[in-house]
C-alpha positions as CSV (number, residue, x, y, z in Angstrom):
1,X,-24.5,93.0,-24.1
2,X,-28.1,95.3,-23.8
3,X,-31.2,95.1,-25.3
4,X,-34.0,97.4,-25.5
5,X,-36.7,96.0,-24.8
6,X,-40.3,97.3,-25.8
7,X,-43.5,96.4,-24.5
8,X,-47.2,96.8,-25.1
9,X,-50.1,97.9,-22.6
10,X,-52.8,94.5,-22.2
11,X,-54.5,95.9,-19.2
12,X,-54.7,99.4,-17.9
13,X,-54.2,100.8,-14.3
14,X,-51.8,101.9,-12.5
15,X,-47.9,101.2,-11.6
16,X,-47.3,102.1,-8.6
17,X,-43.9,104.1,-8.4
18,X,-41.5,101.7,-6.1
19,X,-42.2,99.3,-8.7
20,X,-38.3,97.7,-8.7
21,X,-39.0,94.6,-7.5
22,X,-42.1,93.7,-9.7
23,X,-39.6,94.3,-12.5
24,X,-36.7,92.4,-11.0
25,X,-39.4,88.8,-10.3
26,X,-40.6,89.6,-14.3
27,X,-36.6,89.3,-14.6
28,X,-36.7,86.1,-12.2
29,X,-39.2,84.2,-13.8
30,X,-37.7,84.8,-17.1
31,X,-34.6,83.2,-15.7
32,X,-35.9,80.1,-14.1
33,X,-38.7,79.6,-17.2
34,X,-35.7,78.8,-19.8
35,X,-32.7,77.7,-16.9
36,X,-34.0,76.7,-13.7
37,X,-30.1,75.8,-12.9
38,X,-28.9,79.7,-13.7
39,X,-32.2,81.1,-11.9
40,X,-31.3,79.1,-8.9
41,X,-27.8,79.8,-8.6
42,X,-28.4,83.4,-9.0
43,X,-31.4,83.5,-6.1
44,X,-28.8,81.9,-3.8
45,X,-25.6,84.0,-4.6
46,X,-24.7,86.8,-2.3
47,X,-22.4,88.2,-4.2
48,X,-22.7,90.6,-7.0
49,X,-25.3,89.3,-9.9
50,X,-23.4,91.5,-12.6
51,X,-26.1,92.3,-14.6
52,X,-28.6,95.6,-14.5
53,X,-32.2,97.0,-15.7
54,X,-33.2,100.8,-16.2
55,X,-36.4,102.2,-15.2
56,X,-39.4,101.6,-17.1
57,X,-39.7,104.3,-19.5
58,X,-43.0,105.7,-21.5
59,X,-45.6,105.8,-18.0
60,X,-47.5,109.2,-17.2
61,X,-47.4,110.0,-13.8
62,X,-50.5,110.7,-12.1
63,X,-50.9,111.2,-8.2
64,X,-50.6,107.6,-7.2
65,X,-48.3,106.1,-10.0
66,X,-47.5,105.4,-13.8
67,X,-50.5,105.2,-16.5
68,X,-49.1,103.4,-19.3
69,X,-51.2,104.7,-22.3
70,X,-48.7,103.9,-25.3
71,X,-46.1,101.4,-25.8
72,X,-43.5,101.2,-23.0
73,X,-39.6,100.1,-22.6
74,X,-36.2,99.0,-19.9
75,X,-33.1,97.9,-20.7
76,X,-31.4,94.8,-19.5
77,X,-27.7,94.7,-19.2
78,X,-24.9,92.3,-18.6
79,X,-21.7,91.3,-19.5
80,X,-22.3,87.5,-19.3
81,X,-23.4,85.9,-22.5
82,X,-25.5,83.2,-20.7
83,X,-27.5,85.3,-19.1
84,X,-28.5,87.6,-21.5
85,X,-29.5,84.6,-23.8
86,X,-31.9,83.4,-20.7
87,X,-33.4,86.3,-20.5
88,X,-34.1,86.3,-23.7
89,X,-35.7,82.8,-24.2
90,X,-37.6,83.1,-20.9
91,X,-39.2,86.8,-22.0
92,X,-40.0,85.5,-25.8
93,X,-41.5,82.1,-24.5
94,X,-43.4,84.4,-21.8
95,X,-44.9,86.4,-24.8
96,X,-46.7,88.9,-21.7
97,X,-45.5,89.5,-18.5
98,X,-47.1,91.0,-15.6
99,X,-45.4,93.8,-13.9
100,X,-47.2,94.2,-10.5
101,X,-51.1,94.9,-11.4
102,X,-50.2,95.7,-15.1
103,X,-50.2,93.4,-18.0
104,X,-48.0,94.1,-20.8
105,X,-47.7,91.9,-24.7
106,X,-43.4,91.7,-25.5
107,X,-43.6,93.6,-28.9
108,X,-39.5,93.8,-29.9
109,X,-35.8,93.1,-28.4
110,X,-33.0,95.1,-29.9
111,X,-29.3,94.5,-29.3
112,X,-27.6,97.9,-28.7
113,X,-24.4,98.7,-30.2
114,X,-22.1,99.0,-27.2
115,X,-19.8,102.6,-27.2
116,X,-16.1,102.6,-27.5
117,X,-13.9,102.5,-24.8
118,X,-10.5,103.7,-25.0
119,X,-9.8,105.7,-22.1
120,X,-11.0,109.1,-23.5
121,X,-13.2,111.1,-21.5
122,X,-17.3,110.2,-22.0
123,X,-20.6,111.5,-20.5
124,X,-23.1,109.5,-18.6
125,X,-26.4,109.8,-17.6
126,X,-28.4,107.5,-15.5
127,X,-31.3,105.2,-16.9
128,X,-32.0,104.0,-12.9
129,X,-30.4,105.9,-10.3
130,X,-26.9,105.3,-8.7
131,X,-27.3,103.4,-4.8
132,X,-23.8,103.5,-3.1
133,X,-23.5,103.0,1.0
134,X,-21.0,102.7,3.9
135,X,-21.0,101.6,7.0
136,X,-21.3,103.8,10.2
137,X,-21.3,104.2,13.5
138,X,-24.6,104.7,15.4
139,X,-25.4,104.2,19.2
140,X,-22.6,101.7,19.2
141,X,-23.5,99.8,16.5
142,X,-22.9,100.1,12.5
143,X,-25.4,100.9,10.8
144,X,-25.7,101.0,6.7
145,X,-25.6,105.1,5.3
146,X,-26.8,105.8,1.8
147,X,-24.1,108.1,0.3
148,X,-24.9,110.7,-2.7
149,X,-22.8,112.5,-5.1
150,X,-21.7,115.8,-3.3
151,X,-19.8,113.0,-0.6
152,X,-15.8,112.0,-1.9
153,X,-16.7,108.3,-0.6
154,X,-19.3,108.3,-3.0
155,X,-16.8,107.9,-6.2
156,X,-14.7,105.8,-3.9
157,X,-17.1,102.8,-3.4
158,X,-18.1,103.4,-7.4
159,X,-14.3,102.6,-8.1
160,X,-14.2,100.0,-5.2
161,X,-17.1,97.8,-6.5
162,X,-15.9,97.9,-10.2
163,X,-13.0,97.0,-9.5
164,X,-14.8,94.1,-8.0
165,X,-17.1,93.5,-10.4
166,X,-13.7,93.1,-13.0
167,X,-12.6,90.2,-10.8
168,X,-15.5,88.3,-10.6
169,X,-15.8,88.6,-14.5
170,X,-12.2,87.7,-15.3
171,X,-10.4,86.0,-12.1
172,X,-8.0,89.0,-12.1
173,X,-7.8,92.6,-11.3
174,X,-7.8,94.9,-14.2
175,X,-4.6,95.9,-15.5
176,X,-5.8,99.9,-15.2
177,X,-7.4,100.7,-11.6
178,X,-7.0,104.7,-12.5
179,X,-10.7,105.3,-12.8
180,X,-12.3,109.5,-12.2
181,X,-15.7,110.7,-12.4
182,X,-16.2,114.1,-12.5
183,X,-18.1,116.3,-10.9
184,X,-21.8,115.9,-12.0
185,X,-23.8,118.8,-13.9
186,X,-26.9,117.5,-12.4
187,X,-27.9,115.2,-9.6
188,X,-31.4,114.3,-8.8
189,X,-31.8,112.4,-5.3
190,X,-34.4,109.6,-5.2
191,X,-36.2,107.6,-2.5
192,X,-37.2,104.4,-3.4
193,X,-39.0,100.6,-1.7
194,X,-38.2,97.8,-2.1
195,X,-40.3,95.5,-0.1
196,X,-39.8,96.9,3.0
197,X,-36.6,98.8,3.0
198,X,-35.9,102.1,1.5
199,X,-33.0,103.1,-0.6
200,X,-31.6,106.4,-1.4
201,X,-30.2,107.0,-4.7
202,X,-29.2,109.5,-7.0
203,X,-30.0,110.3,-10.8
204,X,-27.5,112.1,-12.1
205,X,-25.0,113.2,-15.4
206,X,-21.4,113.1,-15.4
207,X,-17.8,112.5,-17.3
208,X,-16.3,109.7,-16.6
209,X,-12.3,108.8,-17.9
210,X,-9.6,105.8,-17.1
211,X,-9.5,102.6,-17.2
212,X,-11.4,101.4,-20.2
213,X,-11.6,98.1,-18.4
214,X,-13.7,99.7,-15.7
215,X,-15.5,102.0,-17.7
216,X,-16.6,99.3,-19.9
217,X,-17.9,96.8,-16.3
218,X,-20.1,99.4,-15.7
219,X,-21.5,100.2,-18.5
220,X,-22.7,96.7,-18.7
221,X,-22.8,95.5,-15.3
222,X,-24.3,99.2,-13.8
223,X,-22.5,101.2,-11.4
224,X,-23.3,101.4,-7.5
225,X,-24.6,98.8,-5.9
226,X,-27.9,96.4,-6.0
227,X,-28.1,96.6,-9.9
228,X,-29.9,93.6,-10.1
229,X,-33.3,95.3,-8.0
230,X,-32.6,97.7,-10.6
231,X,-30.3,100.6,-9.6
232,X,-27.3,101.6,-11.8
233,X,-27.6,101.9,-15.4
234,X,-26.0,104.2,-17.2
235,X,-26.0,105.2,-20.9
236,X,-23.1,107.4,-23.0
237,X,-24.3,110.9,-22.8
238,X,-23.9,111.6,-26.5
239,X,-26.1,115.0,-26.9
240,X,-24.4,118.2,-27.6
């Protein structure tokens, strides 16, 4: 399930541009306002959270951030059914929300139509960029690498972690593991703070065929990891 969801500028100022985790608490609160029991199990959890939010879309920048003169959007993303619908009830009860130093007034949620997923070749594009990391060695330690597209581990970690993603959801493996992405026609590295830690990331366009089971995971759940600080989403690519 995604909505679009559109928002309205209260206060003016300035977003500053590592602004991830203001949206991911506006997320939080949302959560523990309409299900305290979900909003605590999901602050606890280490494992995947299986659900994902785009950037924030409609801000000028300017030197120091994102002037927000017009309306604004994000889309929120997630397979599970329960968690949508608390998101939901937690943003409309809200009626504003604050993200960072900027006040915004909800003004609509649509429900997107999901695409169809039957194996057949689609195009992506990213609506937050793409995290993925290893593990390496460093003065005899291992230290966590940020991988990008131009790197073969790169698609390999994508295909591990959906495949992971699938087994949280359903208790099984999925019945189709064949999964390739395609060499992208563009790629746009990022550099982004969360906190205190940095995380590279890539925006980027691909194709993407295979397993309609995993195709379908991350389209909802996002692809990559740490989709719920907002890294992952992807859309279908239908342009000519």
């Amino acid at each position: 399930m995604r909505f679009k969801i559109r928002l309205l500028p209260e206060r003016g100022g300035l977003l500053p541009y590592n602004y991830n985790h203001f949206l991911a608490g506006v997320l939080y609160r949302a959560f523990r306002a309409a299900d305290l029991e979900l909003a605590k199990s999901l602050h606890e959890s280490r494992d995947i959270k299986l659900y994902t939010f785009s950037e924030l879309k409609g801000g000028v920048p300017v030197s120091r951030g994102l002037r927000f003169n017009d309306s604004a959007c994000f889309y929120l993303s997630s397979p599970r059914d329960r968690l949508m619908r608390t998101a939901v009830e937690g943003l409309l009860d809200s009626g504003s929300i604050s993200i960072g130093p900027l006040s915004f007034r909800l003004e609509s949620m649509e429900v997107l139509k999901p695409p169809t997923f039957n194996g057949s070749s689609l195009r992506f594009r990213t609506l937050s960029p793409i995290c993925v990391t290893t593990k390496k060695p460093k003065d005899g330690r291992l230290v966590q690498w940020d991988l990008y597209p131009k790197e073969p581990q790169f698609y390999t970690n994508i295909r591990r972690n959906l495949i992971r993603k699938y087994e949280l959801l359903h208790g099984h493996p999925p019945e189709n593991i064949d999964l390739i992405l395609g060499t992208p026609t563009w790629t746009k590295p990022v550099r982004l703070r969360i906190k205190d830690t940095y995380h590279r990331a890539s925006h980027m366009a691909f194709e993407a065929r295979g397993s309609k089971e995993l195709l379908h995971v991350g389209y909802e759940c996002g692809l990559g990891e740490k989709n719920s600080m907002g890294f992952g989403m992807v859309e279908v690519d239908d342009s000519s």
